[in-house]
C-alpha positions as CSV (number, residue, x, y, z in Angstrom):
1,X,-9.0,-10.4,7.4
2,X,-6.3,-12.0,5.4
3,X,-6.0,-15.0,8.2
4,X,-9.5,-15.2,8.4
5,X,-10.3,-16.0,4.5
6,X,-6.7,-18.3,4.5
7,X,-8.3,-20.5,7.2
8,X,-11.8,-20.6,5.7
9,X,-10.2,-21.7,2.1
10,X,-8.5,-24.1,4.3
11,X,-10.8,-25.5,6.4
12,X,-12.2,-28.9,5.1
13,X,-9.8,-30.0,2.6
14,X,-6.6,-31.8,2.2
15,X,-6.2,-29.7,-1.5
16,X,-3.8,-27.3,0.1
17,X,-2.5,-26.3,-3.5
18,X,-6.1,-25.5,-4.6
19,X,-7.2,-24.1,-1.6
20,X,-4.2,-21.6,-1.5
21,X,-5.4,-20.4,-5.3
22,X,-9.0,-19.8,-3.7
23,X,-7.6,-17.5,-1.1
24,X,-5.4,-15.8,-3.5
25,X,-8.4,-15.2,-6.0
26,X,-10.4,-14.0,-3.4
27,X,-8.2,-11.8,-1.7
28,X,-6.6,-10.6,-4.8
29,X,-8.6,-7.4,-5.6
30,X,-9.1,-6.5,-1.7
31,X,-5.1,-6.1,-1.2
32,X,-5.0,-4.6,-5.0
33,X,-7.1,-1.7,-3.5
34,X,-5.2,-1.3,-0.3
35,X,-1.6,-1.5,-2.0
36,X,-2.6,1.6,-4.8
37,X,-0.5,4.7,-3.7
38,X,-2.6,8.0,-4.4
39,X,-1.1,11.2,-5.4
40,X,-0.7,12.6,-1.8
41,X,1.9,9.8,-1.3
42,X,3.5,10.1,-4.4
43,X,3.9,13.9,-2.9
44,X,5.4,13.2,-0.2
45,X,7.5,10.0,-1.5
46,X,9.5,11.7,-4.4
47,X,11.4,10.1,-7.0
48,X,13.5,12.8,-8.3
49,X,15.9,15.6,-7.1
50,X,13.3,18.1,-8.3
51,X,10.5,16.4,-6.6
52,X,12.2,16.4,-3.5
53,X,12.5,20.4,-3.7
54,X,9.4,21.2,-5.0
55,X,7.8,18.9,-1.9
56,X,10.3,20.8,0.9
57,X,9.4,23.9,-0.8
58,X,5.9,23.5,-0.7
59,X,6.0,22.3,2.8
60,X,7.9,25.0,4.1
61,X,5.1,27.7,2.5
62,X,2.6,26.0,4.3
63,X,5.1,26.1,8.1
64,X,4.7,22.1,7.9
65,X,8.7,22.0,7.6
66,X,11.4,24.3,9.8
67,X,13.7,26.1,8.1
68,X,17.4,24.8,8.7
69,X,19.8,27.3,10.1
């Protein structure tokens, strides 16, 4: 899609400067929406010490993780 809207913005002109902002402002909110991270990622993508125990410990209650021996 990206590829597609770069070469349409392109096509026709010699304004490579302007035609690069027009596919940036009309791509913009498309990849906006695909680059937010939901709260299952943030889940499994833990910051902290704790969040990394609470996520392993959770996963383990539901059998998604195997015990270490």
């Amino acid at each position: 899609m990206g590829a597609y809207r770069l070469a349409e913005a392109l096509a026709g002109t010699s304004d490579h400067p302007a035609a690069f902002q027009r596919y940036e402002e009309g791509h913009r909110e498309l990849v906006k929406r695909k680059q937010r991270i939901g709260p299952n990622v943030r889940m499994m993508v833990p910051k902290t010490h704790l969040g990394t125990w609470a996520r392993n410990g959770l996963a383990l209650s539901m059998g998604l993780l195997a015990r270490s021996s």
